[in-house]
C-alpha atoms as one frame of an Amber mdcrd trajectory, in Angstrom:
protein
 -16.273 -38.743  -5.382 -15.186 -36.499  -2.880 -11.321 -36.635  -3.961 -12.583
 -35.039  -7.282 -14.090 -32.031  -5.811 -11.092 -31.160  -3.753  -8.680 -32.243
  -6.361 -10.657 -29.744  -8.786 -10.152 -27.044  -6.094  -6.845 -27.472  -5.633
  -5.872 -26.901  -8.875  -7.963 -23.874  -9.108  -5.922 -22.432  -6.302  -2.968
 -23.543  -7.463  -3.653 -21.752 -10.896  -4.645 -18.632  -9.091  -0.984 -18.533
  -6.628   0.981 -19.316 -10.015  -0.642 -16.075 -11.452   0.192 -14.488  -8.115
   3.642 -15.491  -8.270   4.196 -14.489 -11.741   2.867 -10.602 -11.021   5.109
 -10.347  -7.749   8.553 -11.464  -9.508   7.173  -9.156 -13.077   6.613  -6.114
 -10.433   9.598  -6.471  -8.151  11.419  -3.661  -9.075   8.543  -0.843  -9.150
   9.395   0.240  -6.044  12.513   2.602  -4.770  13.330   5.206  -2.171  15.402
   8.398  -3.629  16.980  10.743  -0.585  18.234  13.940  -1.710  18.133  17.517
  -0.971  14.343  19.348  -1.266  14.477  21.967  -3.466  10.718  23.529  -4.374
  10.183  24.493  -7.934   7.637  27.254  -6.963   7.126  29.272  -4.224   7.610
  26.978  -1.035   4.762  26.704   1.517   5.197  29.315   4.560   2.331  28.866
   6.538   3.536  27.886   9.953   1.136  29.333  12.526   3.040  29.173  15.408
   6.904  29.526  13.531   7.009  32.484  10.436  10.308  31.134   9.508   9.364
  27.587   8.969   8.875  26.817   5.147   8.282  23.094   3.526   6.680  21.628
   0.751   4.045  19.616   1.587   1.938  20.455   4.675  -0.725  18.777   6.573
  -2.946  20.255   8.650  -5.545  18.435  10.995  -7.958  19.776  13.348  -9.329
  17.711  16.069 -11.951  17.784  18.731 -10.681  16.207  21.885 -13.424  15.657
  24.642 -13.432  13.784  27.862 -16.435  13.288  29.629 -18.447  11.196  32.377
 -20.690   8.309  30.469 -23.856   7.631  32.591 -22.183   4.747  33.830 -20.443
   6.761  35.969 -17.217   5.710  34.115 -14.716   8.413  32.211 -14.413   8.612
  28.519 -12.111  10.312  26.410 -13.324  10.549  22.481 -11.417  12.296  19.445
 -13.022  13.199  16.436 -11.896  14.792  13.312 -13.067  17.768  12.562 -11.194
  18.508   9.466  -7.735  17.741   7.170  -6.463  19.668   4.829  -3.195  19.168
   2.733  -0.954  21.480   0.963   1.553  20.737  -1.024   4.041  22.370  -3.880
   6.160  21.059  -6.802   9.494  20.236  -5.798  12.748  18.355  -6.721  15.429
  16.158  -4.857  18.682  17.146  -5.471  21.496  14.117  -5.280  25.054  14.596
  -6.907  23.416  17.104  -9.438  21.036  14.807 -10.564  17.382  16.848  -9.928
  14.266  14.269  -9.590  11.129  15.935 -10.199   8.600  15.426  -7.774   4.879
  16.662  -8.811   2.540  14.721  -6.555   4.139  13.369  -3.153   1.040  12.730
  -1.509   0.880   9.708  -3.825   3.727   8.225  -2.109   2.911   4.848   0.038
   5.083   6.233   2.821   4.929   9.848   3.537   6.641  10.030   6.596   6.272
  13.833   8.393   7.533  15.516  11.474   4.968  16.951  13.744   6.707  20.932
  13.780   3.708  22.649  16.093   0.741  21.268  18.224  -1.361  23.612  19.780
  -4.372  23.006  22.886  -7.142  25.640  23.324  -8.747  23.944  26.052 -12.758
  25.173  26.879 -13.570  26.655  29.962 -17.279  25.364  31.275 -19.310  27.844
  32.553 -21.820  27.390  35.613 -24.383  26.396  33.398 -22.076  23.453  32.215
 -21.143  21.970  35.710 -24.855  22.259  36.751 -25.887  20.477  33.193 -23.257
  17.871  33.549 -23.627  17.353  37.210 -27.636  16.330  36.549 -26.730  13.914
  33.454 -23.652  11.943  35.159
């Protein structure tokens, strides 16, 4: 009696990983990489804020909070939040041989890898008020 139970779920699975099997080899192919030379088909994003001359077509832009601080453990902590993400991005085509491959929405991609082109730090400078504040909670 117990042989029939497993035996039934055994086949079950073994249904389920031949339907698995069968979508992998009919979707092989979807995937491909194309390398080529960026050309944008509008007006190319130049918003660097550190570099005028820097231009691209897609552009992400992240701002984060960065705070270290003294738990009341008496330990260190160092936390990182976002505060907010924003992405641009422009029409473009790659450009291999003479062959143009329009590309209208990159951020779809499942690898986007980008280069990070400026960081900037604007660290805080705690007043009195702040030392005496976090000298009575730590």
């Amino acid at each position: 009696m117990d042989y029939l139970a497993e035996t039934l779920a055994l086949g079950v699975d073994s249904i389920i990983l031949i339907a698995c099997i069968k979508q992998f080899y009919k979707n092989k192919n979807a995937m491909m990489m194309i390398q080529g030379r960026v050309k944008p088909l509008g007006n190319p994003i130049i918003k660097a804020p550190n570099n005028p001359n820097v231009s691209g077509v897609v552009q992400l832009l992240r701002i984060k909070e960065h705070v270290i601080q003294r738990s009341t453990t008496g330990f260190w902590a160092d936390s990182e939040r976002m505060i907010q993400e924003v992405h641009n991005v422009t029409p473009f085509a790659l450009e291999f041989k003479g062959i143009q491959i329009e590309v209208c929405d990159p951020l779809a991609a499942d690898v986007l890898d980008m280069d990070v082109i400026s960081d900037k730090f604007h660290p805080t400078v705690p007043s009195v008020m702040d030392h005496i504040w976090g000298f009575l909670l730590a």
